[in-house]
C-alpha positions in Angstrom: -0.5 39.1 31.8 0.5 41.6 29.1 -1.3 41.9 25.9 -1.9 43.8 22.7 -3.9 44.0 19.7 -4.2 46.1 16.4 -6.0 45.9 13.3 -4.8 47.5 10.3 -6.1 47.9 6.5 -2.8 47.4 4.1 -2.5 47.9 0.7 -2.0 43.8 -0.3 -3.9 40.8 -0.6 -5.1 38.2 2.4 -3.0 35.4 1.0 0.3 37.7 0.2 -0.1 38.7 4.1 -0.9 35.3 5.0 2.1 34.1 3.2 4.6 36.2 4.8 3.3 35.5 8.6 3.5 31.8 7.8 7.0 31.9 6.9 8.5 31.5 9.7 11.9 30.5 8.9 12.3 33.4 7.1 11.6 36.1 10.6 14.8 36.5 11.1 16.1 38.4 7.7 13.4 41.2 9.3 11.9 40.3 12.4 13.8 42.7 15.4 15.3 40.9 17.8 14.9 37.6 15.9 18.2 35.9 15.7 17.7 32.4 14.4 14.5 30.3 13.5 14.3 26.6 13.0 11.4 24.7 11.8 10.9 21.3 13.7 8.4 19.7 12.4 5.1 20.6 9.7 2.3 18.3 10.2 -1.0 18.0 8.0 -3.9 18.1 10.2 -6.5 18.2 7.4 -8.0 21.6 7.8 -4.6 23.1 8.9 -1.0 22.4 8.9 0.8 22.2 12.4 4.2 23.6 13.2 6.4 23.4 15.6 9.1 26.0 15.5 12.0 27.3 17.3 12.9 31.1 17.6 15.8 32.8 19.1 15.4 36.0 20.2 17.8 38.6 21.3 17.6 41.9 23.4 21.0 43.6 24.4 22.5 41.0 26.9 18.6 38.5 26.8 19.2 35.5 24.3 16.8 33.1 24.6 15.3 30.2 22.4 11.8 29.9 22.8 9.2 26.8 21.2 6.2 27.0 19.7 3.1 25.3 17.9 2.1 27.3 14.7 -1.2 26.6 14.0 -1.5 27.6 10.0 -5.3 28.0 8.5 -4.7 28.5 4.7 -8.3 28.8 3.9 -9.6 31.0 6.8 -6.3 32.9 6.3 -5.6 32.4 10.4 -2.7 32.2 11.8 -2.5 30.9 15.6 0.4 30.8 17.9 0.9 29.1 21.2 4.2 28.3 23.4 5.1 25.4 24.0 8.6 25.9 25.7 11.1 28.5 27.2 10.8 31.3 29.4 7.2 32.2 28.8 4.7 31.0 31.6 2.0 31.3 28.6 1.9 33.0 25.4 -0.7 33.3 22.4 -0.9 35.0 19.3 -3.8 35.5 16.5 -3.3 36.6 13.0 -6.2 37.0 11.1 -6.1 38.4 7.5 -9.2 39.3 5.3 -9.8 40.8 1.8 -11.5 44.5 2.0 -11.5 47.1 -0.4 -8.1 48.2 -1.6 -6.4 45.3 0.6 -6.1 43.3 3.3 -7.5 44.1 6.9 -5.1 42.6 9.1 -5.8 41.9 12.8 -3.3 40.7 15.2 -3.5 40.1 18.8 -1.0 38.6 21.5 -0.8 38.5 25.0 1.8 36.9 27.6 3.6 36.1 30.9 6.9 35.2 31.4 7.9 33.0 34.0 10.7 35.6 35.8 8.6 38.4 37.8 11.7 40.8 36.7 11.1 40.2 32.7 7.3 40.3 32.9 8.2 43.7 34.8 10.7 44.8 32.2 8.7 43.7 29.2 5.4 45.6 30.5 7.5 48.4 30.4 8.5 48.4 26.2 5.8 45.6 25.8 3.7 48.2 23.5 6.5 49.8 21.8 7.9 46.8 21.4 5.3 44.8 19.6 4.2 48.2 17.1 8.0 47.6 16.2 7.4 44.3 15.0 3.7 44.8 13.2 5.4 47.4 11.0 8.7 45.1 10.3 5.6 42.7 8.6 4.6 45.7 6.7 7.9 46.7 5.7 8.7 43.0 4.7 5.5 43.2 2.7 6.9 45.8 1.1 9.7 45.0 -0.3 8.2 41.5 -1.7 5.1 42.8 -3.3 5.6 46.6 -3.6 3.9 49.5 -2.5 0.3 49.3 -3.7 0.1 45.5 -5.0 -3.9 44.6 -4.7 -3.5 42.1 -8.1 
């Protein structure tokens, strides 16, 4: 299984970051690889909404449409990801976003297998590079909705 993790301290609030990870249907005006998203279903679950959502992702002659549940925790600011169908044999993914001091300390943490012994080889192999890429498209997203230094 391949996995990552950061934490990061940005210059914006916990619900601005919160926001923009929950929008899924918006990933692919910014997202790499992200060519099409499609949200199935949003279901109130009391203490979180669940959503099931549809991604297409694309890599040079790789298209593929993956499912997932989106697990969306407004009040803890948590964000949790889990497959639910395509070429993954398991995937997860944890964002967590909290207030600090000038901003927002964001934490983010996946980890996968794909089902093909030849892509889990060939994603090990940008895996890292791959998913720094797409941390900083959420910054770079962040900033151009709420500006450089937005704290308010």
């Amino acid at each position: 299984m391949t996995s990552h993790s950061e934490t990061r301290v940005l210059p914006y609030t916990a619900q601005q970051m919160y926001d923009l990870v929950a929008d899924v249907a918006k990933y692919p005006e910014f997202l790499p690889w992200t060519a099409g998203a499609t949200i199935r279903s949003v279901t109130d679950r009391g203490d979180h909404q669940e959503m099931l959502a549809d991604l297409v992702i694309s890599f040079k002659l790789f298209q593929e449409r993956f499912g997932s549940r989106v697990r969306l925790y407004p009040e803890r600011k948590r964000i949790e990801t889990e497959y639910i169908q395509g070429p993954f044999k398991h995937m997860e993914s944890v964002w967590q976003f909290r207030d600090v001091p000038h901003g927002v300390e964001v934490s983010f943490r996946t980890d996968f297998e794909f089902r093909n012994r030849l892509l889990q080889h060939a994603a090990g192999v940008f895996f890292h590079q791959a998913m720094t890429q797409i941390v900083r498209a959420f910054e770079k997203r962040a900033q151009a909705l709420y500006g450089a230094r937005s704290t308010a």
